[in-house]
C-alpha positions, 0 to 999 in steps of 0.5 A: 429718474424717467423710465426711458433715463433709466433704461438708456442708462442700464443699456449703455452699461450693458454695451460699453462693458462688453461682456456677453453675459451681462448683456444677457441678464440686462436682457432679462432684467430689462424684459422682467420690468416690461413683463411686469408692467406692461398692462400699464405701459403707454404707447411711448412708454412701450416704444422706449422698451422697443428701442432698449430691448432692439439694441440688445438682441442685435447683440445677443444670440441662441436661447436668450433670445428664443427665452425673449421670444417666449416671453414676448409671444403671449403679451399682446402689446409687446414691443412691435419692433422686437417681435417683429425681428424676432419673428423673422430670425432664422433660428425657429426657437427664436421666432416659433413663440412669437408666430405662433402666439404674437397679437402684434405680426400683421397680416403683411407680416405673415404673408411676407415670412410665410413666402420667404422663411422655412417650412418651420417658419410656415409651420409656427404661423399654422399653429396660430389661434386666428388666421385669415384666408389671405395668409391660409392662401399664402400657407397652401402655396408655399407649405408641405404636407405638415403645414397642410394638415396643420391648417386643415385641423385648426379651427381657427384658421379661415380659408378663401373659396380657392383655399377650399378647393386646395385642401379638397385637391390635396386630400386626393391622395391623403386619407388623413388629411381628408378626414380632418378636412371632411370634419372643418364644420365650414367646409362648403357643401359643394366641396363636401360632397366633392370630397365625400365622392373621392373618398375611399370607404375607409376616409367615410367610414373614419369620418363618420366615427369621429364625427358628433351626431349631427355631423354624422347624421349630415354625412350620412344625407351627403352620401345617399345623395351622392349615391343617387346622382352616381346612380343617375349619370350610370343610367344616362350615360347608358342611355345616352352614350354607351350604344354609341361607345359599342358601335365605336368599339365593335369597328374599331374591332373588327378593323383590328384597331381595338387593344390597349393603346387606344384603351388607354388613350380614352382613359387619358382622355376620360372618355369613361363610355369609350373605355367601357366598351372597349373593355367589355369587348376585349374581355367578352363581356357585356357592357352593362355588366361592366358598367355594374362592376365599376359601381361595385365597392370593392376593387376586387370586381373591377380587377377581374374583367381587366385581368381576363382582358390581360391588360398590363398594371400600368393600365388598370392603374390609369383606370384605377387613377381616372374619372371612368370608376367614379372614385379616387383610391388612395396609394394604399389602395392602389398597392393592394389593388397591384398586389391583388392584381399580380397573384390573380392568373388571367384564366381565372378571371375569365372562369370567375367572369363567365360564372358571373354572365351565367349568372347574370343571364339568370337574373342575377347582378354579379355586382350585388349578389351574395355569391358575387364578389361583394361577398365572396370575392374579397381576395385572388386566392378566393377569387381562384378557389371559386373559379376552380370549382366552375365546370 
């Protein structure tokens, strides 16, 4: 007797007697002998183990098909229309096994479950050793967070020049899925160094103690360079934009237009020299002493002088959240910075600010100088602590 009489034959069996467990181990019997000989099956014979086992599964449910699933999912030339079926069935311990490993769903099929399925579903095709960029595009579109850091940690998923720029944009506000991100050895340069300057200090720093020597080494260039071309557009928005920003500001000024309103507008509207200038004349400070505290590391120095011009949080969080400091701060950081913010008094921010334009008029930069806020100012109470002892 043939493969295919036998198998008929069994299957017919299984389904005229009616039992549920005889099913099942038909099921089993059936995939053992498939199991066993399916480096050596033809192509027909192959589809007549589609055929048999498609019967059954339409009549058996729950870990009898999720133990199919496991077995099948490994087997590259598994039957197409079983893995098929079992892919997109609504429990995922039926279809994990075989989205994950299954050489036989094409592309076609992916792309259709991950539009339609579960974030379990979308989960499972994540995990694959191979993925290409049209279904990686498919998986950001439709994925939560653990399907994107999913994606962003395996090596062996691929992704289009737009799914790129979604993982950069959605490592904004996720310093763990930036480190992952920041580490893909097939990130572009262009949206590395993005990256890297949206990154706060502890993304860089974690980048650069997980990453191998030459990563490192790789790192290290793209932040100098990224440190010079910040130093750079400082220097020519000095040059080209901040007198006249000034001038704005001072008429706005003096016809009692200048508050927080307009301050925020120009935030809004990334108009970083308006908002410089705006800020320093509603502190009384000097614009390039602001323009210095933006490049400071630590939020602490760009707190003081919004303090001392008794803006509101929602306004420094603007500020915080837009272009005008040059860098993006992660959630974790911003609370910090409110909490900083709520315990600091305006009166000494503007003690400490006034130290700092004594200081600065001796030749000092309050933004590097070791009794400036790089050192010593590392917290409200310091911050009150050193300004209770400025005459």
């Amino acid at each position: 007797m043939n493969i295919q009489q036998s198998l008929v034959a069994e299957l017919e069996d299984a389904i005229k007697g009616g039992s549920k467990e005889k099913r099942v181990d038909t099921l089993r019997r059936i995939t053992d002998l498939f199991v066993a000989d399916a480096d050596r099956l033809n192509d027909r014979q192959i589809d007549v183990f589609d055929d048999v086992l498609g019967h059954l599964i339409k009549r058996i449910e729950g870990n009898a098909l999720a133990e199919l699933s496991r077995r099948l999912g490994p087997i590259n030339n598994a039957p197409t229309d079983v893995v098929r079926s079992l892919a997109r069935h609504d429990n995922i311990d039926v279809a994990e096994p075989v989205l994950t490993q299954s050489a036989r769903l094409t592309d076609k099929d992916l792309i259709e479950i991950a539009s339609t399925k579960t974030q379990a579903h979308l989960l499972a095709i994540s995990g694959r050793s191979r993925i290409g960029a049209e279904i990686t595009d498919v998986l950001l579109q439709h994925g939560d967070s653990n399907v994107v850091h999913r994606l962003a940690e395996n090596s062996g998923a691929s992704f289009s020049e737009k799914g790129f720029s979604n993982l950069v944009k959605h490592s904004e506000r996720d310093e763990g899925l930036a480190a992952k991100v920041g580490l893909r050895l097939d990130l572009p340069l262009q949206l590395f160094r993005e990256l890297l300057a949206r990154a706060t200090e502890a993304v860089r720093s974690r980048l650069l103690a997980l990453a191998g020597p030459d990563s490192r080494a790789h790192i290290q260039r793209v932040l100098s360079s990224i440190a010079e071309d910040v130093q750079h557009e400082a220097g020519f928005q000095n040059q080209k934009d901040c007198a006249e920003a000034h001038k704005r500001a001072l008429a706005m000024k003096e016809e009692g237009r200048l508050g927080e309103g307009p301050l925020l507008d120009a935030i809004k509207e990334q108009r970083s020299a308006d908002a410089i200038a705006m800020l320093s004349l509603m502190c009384s400070a000097p614009m390039p002493m602001i323009l210095n505290l933006l490049q400071n590391g630590h939020r602490e120095a760009f707190l003081i002088p919004c303090k001392a011009a008794g803006l509101l949080w929602h306004t420094v969080r603007a500020m915080l959240s837009s272009h005008v400091i040059g860098r993006t701060l992660s959630d974790q950081d911003l609370d910090l910075a409110h909490a900083d913010y709520s315990r600091l008094s305006q009166a000494s921010a503007q003690r400490v600010l006034r130290f700092w334009q004594v200081r600065q008029s001796a030749g000092t930069n309050p933004a590097t100088d070791a009794a400036g806020p790089t050192a010593s100012f590392g917290a409200p109470q310091e911050l009150k602590t050193h300004a209770s002892a400025i005459p």
